[in-house]
LOMARBA-38940 format. One line per field, with one value per residue (C-alpha): residue number from 0; residue in three letters; y negated, z, x negated. Coordinates in Angstrom, 1 decimal, always signed. Example, Ala and Ser with C-alpha at 12.3 -4.5 7.8 and 13.67 -1.06 7.14 Angstrom:
n 0,1
res Ala,Ser
v +4.5,+1.1
w +7.8,+7.1
u -12.3,-13.7
END
This chain:
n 0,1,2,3,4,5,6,7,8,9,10,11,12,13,14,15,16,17,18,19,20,21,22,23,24,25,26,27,28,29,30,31,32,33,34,35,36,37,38,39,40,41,42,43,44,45,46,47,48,49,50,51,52,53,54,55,56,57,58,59,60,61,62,63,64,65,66,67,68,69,70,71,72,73,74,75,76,77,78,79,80,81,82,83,84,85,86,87,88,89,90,91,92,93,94,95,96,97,98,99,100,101,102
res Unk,Unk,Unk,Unk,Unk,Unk,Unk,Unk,Unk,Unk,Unk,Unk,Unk,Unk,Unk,Unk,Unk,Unk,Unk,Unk,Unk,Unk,Unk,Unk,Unk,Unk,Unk,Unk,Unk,Unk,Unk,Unk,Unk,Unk,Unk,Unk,Unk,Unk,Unk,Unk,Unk,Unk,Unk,Unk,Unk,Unk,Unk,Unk,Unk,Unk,Unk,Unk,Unk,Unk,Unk,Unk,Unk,Unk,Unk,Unk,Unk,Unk,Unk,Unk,Unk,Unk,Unk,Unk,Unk,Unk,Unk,Unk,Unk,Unk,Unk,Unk,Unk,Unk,Unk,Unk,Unk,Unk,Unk,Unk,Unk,Unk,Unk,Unk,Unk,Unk,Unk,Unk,Unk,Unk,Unk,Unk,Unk,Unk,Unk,Unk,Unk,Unk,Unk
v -86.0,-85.0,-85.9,-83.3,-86.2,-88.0,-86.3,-83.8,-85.6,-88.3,-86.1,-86.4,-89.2,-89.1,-87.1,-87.1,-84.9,-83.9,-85.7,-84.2,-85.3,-84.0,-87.2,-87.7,-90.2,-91.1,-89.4,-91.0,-91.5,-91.4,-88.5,-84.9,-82.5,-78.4,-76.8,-73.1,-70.7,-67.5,-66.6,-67.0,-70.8,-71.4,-69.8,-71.9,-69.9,-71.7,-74.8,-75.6,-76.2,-79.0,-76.4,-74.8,-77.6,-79.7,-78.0,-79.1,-76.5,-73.7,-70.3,-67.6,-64.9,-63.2,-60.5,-60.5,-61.8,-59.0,-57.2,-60.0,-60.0,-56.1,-56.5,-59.1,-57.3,-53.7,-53.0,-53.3,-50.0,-48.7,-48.3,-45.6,-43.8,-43.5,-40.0,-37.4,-36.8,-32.8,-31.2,-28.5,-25.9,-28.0,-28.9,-32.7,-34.8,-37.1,-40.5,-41.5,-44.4,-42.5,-40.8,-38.2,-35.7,-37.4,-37.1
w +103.5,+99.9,+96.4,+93.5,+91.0,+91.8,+90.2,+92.0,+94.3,+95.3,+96.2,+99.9,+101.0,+104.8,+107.5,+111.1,+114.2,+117.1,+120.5,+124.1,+124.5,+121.9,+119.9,+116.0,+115.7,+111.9,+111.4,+112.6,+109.8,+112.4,+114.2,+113.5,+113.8,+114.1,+111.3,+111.4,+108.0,+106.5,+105.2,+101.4,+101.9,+104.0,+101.0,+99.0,+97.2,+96.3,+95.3,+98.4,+97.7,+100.7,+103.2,+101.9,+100.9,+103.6,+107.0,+110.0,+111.9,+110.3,+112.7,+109.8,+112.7,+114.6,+113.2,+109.6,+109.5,+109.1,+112.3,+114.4,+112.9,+113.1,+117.0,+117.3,+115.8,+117.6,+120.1,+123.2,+124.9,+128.4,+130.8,+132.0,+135.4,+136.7,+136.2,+138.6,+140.8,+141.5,+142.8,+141.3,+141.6,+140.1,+143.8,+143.5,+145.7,+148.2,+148.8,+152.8,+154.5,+155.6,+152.2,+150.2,+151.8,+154.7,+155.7
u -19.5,-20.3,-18.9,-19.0,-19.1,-22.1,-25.5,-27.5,-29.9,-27.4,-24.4,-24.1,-22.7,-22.8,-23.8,-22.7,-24.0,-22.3,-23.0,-23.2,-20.0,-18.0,-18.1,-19.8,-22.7,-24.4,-27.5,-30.6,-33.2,-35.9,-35.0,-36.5,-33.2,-33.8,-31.4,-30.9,-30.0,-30.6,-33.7,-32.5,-31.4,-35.0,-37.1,-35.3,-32.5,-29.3,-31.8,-32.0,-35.8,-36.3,-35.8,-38.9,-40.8,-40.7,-39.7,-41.7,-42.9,-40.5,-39.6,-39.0,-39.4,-36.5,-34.1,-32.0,-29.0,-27.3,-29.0,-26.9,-24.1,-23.7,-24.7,-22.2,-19.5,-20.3,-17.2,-19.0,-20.0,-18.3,-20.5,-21.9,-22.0,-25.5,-27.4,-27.1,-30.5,-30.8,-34.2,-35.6,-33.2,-30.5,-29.1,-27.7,-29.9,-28.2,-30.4,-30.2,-31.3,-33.9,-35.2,-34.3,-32.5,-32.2,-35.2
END
């Protein structure tokens, strides 16, 4: 929870993370947490300045944000029928138990 009114530095109020089960637990001061964001917040954009001055053992690797959000948007494709095998003459091939061409 956060409150507009108080100064900046002292504006959030409380913080609560989701357990296993479904159920909120207060933040634990001793606990290291993994946060994901966009690579503007993590450089520090927005003043968000503590996610670039003091991550632990930051990831800034992996594609742009806009790269999986276009990917996760894309209508998925159909699929498609497997290619046609033809010898050299263009003849389609026919696979047998025992090899190609039966033989």
């Amino acid at each position: 929870m956060a409150s507009c009114t108080l100064p900046v530095g002292s504006r959030l109020v409380s913080v609560a993370v989701r357990q296993p089960d479904g159920s909120y637990a207060p933040l634990d001061e001793d606990r290291v947490y993994g946060v994901v964001t966009n690579n503007f917040l993590r450089q520090g954009g927005d003043a968000y300045t503590v996610l670039r001055d003091r991550a632990i053992d930051p990831y800034d690797g992996g594609p742009n944000l806009e790269e999986v959000m276009e990917a996760y948007l894309r209508p998925p494709q159909p699929p498609q029928p497997p290619a046609r095998r033809t010898d050299r003459r263009g003849a389609v091939r026919r696979e047998a138990a025992g090899g190609v061409n039966g033989q």
